[in-house]
N, CA, C and O atoms as a Maestro MAE file, in Angstrom:
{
 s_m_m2io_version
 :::
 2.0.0
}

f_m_ct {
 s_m_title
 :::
 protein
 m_atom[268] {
  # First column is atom index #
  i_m_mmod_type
  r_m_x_coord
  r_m_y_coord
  r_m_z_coord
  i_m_residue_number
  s_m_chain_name
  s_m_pdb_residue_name
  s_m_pdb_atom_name
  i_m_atomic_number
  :::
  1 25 -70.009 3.371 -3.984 1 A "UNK " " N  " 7
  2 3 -70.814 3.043 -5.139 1 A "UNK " " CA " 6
  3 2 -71.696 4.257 -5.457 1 A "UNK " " C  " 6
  4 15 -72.455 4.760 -4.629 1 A "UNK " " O  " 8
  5 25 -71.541 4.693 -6.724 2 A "UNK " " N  " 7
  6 3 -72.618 5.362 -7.207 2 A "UNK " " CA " 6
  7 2 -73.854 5.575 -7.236 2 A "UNK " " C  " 6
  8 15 -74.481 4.617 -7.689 2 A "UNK " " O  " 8
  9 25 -74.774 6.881 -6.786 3 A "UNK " " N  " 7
  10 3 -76.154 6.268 -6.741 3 A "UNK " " CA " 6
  11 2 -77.226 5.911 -7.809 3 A "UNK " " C  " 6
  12 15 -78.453 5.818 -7.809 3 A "UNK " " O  " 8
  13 25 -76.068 5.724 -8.866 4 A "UNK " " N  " 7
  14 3 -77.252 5.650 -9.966 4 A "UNK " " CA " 6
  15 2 -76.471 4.839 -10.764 4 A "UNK " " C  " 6
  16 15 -76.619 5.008 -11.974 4 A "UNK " " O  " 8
  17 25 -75.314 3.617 -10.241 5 A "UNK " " N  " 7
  18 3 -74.489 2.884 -10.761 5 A "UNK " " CA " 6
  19 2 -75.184 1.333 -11.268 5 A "UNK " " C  " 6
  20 15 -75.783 0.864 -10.300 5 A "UNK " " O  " 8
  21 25 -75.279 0.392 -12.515 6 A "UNK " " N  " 7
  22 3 -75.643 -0.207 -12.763 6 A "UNK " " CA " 6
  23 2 -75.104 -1.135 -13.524 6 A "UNK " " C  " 6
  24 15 -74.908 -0.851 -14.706 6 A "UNK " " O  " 8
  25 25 -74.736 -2.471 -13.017 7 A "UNK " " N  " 7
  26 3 -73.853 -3.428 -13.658 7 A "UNK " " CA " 6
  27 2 -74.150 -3.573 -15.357 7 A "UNK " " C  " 6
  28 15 -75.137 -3.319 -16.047 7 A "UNK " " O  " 8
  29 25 -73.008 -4.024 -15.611 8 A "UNK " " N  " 7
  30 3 -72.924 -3.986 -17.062 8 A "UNK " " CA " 6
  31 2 -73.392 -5.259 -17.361 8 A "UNK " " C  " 6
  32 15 -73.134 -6.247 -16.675 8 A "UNK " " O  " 8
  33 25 -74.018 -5.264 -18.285 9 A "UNK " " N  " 7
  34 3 -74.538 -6.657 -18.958 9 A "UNK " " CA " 6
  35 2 -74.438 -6.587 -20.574 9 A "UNK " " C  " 6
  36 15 -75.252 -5.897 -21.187 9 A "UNK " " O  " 8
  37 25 -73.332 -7.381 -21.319 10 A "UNK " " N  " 7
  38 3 -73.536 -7.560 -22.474 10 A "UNK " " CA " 6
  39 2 -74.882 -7.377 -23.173 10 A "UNK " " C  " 6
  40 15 -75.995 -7.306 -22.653 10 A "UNK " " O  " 8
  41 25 -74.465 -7.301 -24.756 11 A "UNK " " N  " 7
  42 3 -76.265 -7.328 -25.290 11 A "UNK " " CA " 6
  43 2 -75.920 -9.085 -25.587 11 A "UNK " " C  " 6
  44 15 -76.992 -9.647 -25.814 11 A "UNK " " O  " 8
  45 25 -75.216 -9.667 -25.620 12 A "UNK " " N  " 7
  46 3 -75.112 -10.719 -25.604 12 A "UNK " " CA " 6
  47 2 -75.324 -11.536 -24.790 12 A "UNK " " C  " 6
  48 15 -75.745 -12.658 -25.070 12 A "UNK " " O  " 8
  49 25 -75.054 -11.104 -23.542 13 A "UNK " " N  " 7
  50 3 -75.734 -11.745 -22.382 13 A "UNK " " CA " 6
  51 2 -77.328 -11.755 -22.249 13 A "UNK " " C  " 6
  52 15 -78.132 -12.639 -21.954 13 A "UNK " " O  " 8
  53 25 -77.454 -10.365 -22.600 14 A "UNK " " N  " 7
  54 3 -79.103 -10.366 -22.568 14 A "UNK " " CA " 6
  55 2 -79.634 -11.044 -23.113 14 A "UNK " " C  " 6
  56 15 -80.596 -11.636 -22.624 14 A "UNK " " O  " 8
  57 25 -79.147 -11.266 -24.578 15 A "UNK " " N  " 7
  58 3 -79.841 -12.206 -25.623 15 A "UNK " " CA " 6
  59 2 -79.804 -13.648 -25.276 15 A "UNK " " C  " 6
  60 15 -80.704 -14.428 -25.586 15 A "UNK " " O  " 8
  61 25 -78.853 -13.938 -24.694 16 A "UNK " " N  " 7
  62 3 -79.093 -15.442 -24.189 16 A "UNK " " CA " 6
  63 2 -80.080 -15.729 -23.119 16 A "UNK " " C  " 6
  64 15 -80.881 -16.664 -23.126 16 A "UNK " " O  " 8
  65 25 -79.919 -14.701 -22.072 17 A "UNK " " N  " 7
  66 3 -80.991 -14.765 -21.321 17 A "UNK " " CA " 6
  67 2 -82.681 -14.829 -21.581 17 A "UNK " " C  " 6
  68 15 -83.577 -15.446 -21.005 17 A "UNK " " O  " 8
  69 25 -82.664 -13.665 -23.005 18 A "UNK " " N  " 7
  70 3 -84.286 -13.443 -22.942 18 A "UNK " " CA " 6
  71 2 -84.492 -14.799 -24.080 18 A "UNK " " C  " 6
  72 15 -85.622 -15.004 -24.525 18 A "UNK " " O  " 8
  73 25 -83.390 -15.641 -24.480 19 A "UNK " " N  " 7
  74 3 -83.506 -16.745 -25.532 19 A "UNK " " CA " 6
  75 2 -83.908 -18.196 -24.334 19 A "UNK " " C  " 6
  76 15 -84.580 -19.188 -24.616 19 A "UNK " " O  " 8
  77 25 -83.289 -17.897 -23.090 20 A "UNK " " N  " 7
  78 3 -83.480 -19.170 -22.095 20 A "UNK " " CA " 6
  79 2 -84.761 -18.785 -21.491 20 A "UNK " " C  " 6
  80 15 -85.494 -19.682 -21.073 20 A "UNK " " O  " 8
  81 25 -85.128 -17.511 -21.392 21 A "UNK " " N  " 7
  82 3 -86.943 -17.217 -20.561 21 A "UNK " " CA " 6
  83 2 -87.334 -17.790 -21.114 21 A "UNK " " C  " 6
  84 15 -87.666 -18.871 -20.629 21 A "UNK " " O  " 8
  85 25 -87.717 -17.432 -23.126 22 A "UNK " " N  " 7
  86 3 -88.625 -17.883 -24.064 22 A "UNK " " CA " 6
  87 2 -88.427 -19.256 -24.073 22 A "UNK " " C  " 6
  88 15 -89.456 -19.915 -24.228 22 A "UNK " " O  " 8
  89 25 -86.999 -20.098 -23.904 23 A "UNK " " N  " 7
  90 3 -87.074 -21.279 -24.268 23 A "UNK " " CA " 6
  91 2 -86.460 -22.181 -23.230 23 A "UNK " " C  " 6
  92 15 -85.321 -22.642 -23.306 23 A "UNK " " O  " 8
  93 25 -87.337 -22.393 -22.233 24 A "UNK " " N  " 7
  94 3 -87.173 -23.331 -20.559 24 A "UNK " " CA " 6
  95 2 -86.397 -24.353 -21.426 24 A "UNK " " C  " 6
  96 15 -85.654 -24.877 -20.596 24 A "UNK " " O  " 8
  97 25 -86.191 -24.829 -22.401 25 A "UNK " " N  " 7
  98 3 -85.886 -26.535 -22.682 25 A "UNK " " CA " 6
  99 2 -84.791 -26.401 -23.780 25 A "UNK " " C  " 6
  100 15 -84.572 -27.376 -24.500 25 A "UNK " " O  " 8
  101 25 -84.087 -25.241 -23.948 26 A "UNK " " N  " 7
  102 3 -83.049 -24.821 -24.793 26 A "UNK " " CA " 6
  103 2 -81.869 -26.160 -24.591 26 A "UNK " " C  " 6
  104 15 -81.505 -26.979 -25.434 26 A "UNK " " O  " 8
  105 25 -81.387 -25.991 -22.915 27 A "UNK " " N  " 7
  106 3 -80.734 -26.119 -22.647 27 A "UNK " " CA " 6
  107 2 -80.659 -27.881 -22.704 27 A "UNK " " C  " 6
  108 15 -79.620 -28.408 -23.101 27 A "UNK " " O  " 8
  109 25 -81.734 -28.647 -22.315 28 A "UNK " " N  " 7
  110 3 -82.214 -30.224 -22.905 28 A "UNK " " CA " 6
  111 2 -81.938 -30.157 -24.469 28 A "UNK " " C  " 6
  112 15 -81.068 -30.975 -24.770 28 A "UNK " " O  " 8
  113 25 -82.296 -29.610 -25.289 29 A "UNK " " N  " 7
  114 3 -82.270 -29.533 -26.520 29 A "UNK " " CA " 6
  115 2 -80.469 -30.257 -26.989 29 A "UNK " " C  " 6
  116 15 -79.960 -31.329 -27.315 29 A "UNK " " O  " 8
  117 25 -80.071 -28.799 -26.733 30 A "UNK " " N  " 7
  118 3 -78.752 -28.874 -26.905 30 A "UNK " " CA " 6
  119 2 -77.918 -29.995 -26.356 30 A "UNK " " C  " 6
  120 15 -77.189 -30.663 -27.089 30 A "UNK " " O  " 8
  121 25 -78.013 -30.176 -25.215 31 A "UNK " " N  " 7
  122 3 -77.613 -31.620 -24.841 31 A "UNK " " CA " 6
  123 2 -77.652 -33.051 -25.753 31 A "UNK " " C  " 6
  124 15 -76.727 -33.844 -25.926 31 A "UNK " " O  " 8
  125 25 -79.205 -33.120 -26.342 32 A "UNK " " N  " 7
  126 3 -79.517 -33.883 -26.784 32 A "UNK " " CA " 6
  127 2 -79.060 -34.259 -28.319 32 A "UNK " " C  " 6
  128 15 -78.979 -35.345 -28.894 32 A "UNK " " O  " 8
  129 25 -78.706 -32.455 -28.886 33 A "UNK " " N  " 7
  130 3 -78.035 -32.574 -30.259 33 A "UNK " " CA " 6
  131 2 -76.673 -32.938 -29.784 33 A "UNK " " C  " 6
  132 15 -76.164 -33.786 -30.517 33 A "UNK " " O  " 8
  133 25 -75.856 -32.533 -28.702 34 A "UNK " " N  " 7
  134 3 -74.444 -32.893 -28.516 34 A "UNK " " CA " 6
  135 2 -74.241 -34.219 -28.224 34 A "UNK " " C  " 6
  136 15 -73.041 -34.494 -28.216 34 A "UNK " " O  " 8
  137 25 -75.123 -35.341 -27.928 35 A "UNK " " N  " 7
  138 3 -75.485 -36.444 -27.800 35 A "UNK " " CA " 6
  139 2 -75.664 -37.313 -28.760 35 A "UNK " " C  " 6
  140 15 -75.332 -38.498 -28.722 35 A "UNK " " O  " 8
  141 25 -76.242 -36.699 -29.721 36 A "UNK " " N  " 7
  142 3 -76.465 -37.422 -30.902 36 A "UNK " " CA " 6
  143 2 -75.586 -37.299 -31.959 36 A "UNK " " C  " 6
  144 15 -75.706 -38.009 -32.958 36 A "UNK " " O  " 8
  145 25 -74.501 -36.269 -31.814 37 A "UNK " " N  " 7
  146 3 -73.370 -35.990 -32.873 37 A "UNK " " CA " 6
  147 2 -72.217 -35.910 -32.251 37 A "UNK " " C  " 6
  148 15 -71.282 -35.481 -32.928 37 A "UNK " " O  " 8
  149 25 -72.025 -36.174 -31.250 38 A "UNK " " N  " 7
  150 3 -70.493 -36.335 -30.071 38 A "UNK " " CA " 6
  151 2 -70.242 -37.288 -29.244 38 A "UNK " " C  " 6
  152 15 -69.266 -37.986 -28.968 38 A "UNK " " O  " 8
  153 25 -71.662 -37.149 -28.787 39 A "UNK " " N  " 7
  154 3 -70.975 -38.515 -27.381 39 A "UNK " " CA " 6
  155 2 -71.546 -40.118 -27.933 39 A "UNK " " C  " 6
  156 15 -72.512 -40.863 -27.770 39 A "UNK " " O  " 8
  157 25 -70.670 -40.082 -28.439 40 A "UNK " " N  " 7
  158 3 -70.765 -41.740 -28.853 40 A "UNK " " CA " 6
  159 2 -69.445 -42.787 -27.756 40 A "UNK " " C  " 6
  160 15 -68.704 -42.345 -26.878 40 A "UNK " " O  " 8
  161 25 -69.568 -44.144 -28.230 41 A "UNK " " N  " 7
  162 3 -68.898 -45.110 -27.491 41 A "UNK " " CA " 6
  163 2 -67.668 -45.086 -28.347 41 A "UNK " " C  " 6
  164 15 -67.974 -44.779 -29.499 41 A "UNK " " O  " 8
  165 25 -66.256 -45.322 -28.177 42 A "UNK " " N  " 7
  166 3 -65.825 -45.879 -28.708 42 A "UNK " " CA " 6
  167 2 -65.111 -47.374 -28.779 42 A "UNK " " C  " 6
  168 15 -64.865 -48.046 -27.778 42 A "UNK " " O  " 8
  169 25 -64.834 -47.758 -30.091 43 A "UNK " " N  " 7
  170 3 -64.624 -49.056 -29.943 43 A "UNK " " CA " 6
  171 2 -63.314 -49.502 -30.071 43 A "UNK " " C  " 6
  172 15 -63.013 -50.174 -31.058 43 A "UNK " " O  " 8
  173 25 -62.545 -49.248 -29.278 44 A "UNK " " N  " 7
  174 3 -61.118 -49.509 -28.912 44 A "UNK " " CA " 6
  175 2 -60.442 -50.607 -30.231 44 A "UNK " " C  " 6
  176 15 -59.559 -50.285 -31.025 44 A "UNK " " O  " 8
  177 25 -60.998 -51.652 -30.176 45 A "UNK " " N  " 7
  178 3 -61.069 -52.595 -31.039 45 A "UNK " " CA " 6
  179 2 -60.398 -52.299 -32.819 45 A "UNK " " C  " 6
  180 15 -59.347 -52.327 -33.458 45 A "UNK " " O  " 8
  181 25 -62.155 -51.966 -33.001 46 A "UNK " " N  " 7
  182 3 -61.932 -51.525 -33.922 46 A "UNK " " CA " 6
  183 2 -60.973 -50.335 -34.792 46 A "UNK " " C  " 6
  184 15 -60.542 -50.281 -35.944 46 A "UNK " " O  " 8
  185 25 -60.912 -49.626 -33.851 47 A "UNK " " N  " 7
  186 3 -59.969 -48.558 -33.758 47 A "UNK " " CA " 6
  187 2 -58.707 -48.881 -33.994 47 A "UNK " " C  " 6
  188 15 -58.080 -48.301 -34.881 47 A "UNK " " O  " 8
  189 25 -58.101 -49.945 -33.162 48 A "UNK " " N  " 7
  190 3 -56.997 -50.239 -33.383 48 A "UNK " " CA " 6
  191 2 -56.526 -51.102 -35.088 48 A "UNK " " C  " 6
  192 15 -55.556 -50.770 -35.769 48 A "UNK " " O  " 8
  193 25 -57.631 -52.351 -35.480 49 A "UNK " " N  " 7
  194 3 -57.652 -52.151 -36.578 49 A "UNK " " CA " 6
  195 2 -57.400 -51.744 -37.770 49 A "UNK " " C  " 6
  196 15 -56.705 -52.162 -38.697 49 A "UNK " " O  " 8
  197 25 -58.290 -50.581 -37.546 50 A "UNK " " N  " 7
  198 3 -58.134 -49.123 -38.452 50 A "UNK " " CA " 6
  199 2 -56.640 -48.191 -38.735 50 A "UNK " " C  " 6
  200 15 -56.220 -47.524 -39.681 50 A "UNK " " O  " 8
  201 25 -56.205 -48.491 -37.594 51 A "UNK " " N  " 7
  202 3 -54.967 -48.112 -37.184 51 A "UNK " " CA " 6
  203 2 -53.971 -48.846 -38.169 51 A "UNK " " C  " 6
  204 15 -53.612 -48.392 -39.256 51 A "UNK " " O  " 8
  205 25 -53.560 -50.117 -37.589 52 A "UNK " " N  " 7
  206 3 -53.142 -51.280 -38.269 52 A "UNK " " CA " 6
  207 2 -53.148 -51.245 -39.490 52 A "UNK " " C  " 6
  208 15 -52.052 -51.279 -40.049 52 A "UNK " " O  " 8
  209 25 -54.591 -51.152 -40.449 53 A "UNK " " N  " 7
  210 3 -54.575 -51.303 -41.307 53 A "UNK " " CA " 6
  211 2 -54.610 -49.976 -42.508 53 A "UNK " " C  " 6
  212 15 -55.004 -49.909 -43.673 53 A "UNK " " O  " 8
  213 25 -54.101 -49.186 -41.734 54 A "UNK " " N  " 7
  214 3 -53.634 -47.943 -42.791 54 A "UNK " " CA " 6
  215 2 -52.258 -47.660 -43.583 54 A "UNK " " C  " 6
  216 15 -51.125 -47.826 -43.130 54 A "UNK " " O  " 8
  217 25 -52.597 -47.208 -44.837 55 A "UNK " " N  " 7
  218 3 -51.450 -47.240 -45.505 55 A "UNK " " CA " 6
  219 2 -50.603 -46.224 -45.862 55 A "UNK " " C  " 6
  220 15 -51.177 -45.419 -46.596 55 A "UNK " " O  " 8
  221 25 -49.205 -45.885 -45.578 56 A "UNK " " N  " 7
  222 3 -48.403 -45.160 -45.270 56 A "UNK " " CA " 6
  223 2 -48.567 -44.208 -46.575 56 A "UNK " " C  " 6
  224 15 -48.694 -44.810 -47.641 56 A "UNK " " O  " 8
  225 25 -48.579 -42.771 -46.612 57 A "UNK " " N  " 7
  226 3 -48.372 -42.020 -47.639 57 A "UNK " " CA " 6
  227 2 -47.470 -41.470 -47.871 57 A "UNK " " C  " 6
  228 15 -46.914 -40.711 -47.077 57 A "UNK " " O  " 8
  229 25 -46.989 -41.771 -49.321 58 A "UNK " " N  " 7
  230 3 -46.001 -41.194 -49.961 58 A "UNK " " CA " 6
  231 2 -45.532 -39.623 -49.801 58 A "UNK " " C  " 6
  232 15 -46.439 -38.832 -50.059 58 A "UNK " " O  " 8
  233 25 -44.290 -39.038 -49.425 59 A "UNK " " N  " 7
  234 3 -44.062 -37.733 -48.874 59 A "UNK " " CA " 6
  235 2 -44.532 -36.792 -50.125 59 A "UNK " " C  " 6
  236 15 -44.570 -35.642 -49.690 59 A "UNK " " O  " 8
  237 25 -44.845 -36.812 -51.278 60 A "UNK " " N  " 7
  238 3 -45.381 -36.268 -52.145 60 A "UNK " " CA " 6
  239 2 -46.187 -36.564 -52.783 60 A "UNK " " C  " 6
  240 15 -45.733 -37.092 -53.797 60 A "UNK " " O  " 8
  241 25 -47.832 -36.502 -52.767 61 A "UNK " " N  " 7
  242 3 -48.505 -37.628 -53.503 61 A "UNK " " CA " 6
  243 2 -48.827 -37.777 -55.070 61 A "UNK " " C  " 6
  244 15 -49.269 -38.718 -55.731 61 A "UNK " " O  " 8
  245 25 -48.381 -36.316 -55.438 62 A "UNK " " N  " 7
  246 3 -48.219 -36.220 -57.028 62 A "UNK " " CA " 6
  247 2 -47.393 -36.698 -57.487 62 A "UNK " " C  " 6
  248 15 -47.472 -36.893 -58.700 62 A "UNK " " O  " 8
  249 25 -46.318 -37.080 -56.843 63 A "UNK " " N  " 7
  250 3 -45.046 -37.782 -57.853 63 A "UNK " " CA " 6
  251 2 -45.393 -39.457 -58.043 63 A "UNK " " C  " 6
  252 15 -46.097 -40.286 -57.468 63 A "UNK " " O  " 8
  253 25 -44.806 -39.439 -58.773 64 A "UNK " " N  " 7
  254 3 -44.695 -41.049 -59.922 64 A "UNK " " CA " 6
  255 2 -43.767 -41.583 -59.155 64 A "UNK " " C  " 6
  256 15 -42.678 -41.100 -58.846 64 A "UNK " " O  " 8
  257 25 -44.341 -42.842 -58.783 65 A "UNK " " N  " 7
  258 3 -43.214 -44.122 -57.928 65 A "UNK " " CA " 6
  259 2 -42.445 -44.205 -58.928 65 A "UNK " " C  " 6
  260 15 -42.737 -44.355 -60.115 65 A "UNK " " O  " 8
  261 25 -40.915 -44.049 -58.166 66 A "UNK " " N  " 7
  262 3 -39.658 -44.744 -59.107 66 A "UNK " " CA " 6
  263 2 -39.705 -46.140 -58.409 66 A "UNK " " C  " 6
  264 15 -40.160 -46.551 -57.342 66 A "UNK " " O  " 8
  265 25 -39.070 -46.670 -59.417 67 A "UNK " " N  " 7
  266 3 -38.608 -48.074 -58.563 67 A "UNK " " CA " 6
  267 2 -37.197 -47.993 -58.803 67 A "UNK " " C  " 6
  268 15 -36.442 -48.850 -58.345 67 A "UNK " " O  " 8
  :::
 }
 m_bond[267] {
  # First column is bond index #
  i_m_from
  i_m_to
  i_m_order
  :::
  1 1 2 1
  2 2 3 1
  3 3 4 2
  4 3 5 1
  5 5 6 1
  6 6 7 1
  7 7 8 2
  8 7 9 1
  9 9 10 1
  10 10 11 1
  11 11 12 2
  12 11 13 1
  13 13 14 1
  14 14 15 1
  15 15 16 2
  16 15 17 1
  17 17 18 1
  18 18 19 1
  19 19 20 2
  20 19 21 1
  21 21 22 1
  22 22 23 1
  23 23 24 2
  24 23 25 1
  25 25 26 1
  26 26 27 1
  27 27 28 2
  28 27 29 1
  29 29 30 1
  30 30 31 1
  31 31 32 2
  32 31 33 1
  33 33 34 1
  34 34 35 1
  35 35 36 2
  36 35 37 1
  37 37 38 1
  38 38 39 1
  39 39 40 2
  40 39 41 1
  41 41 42 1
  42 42 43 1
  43 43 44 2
  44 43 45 1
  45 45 46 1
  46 46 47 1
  47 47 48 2
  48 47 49 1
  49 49 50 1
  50 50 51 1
  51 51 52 2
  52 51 53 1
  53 53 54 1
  54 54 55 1
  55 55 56 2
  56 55 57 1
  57 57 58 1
  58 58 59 1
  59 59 60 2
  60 59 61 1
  61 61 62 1
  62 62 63 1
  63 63 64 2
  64 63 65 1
  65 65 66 1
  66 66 67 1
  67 67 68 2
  68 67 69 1
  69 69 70 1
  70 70 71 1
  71 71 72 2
  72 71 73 1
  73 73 74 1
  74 74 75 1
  75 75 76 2
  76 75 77 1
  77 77 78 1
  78 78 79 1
  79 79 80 2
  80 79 81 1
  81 81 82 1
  82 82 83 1
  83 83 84 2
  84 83 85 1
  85 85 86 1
  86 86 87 1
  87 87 88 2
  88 87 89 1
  89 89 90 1
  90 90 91 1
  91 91 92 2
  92 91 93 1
  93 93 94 1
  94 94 95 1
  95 95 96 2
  96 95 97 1
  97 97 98 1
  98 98 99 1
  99 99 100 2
  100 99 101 1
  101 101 102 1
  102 102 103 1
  103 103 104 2
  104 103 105 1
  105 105 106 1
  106 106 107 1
  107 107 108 2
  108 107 109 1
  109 109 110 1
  110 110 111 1
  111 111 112 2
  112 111 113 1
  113 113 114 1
  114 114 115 1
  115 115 116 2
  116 115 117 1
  117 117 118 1
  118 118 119 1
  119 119 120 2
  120 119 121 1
  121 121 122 1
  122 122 123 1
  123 123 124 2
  124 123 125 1
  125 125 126 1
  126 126 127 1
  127 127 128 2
  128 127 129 1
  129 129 130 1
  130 130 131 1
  131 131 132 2
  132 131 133 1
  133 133 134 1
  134 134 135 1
  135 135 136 2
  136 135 137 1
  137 137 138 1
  138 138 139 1
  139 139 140 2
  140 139 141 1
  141 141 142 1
  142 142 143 1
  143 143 144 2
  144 143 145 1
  145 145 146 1
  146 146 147 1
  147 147 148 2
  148 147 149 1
  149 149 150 1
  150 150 151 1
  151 151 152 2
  152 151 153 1
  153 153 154 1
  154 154 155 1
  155 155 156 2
  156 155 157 1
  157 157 158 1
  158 158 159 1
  159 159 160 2
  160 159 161 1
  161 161 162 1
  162 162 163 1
  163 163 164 2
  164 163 165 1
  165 165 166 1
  166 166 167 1
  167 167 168 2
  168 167 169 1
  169 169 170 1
  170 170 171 1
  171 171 172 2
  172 171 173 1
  173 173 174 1
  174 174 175 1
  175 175 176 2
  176 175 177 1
  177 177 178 1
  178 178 179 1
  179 179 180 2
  180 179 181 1
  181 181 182 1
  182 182 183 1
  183 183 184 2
  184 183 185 1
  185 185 186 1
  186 186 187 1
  187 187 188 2
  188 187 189 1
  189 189 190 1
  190 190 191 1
  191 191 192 2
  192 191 193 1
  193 193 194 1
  194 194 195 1
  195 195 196 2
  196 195 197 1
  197 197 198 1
  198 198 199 1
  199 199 200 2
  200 199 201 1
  201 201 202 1
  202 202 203 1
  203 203 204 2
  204 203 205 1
  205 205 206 1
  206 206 207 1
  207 207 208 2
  208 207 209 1
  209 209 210 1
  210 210 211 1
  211 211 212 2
  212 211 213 1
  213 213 214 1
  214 214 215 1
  215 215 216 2
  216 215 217 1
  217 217 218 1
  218 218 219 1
  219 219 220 2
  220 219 221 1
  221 221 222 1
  222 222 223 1
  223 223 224 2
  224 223 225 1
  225 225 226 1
  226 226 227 1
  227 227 228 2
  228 227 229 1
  229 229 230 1
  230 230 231 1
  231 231 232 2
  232 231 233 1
  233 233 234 1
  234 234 235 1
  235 235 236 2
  236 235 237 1
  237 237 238 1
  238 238 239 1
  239 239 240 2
  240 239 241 1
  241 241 242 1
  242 242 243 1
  243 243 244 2
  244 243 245 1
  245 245 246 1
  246 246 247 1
  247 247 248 2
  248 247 249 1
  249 249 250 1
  250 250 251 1
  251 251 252 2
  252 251 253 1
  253 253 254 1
  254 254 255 1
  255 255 256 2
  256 255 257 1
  257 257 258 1
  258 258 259 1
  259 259 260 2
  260 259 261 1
  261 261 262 1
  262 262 263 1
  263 263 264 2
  264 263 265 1
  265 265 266 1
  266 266 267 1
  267 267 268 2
  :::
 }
}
């Protein structure tokens, strides 16, 4: 090893780092938005439903039904 050798650190890395010093509770934060816009329940149920009750689309949807 070199005596004047010094690991590489992204500036991107840095920036996350000196963004987690300034902000101890970043990381709660984020959780809490991924929580509130992702982790939901789902309802099997209903789902299936939804499923069920969808209606098949025509292979072209601009064209005019022949009969």
């Amino acid at each position: 090893m070199p005596l004047f050798w010094k690991a590489y650190k992204s500036e991107a890395s840095t920036f996350i780092d000196t963004l987690k010093a300034q902000r101890p509770t970043l990381e709660q934060e984020q959780l809490a938005g991924r929580a509130l816009l992702w982790d939901k329940t789902v309802d099997r149920s209903a789902q299936a439903d939804y499923r069920s009750a969808r209606v098949a689309q025509q292979p072209y949807v601009y064209q005019t039904q022949s009969k």
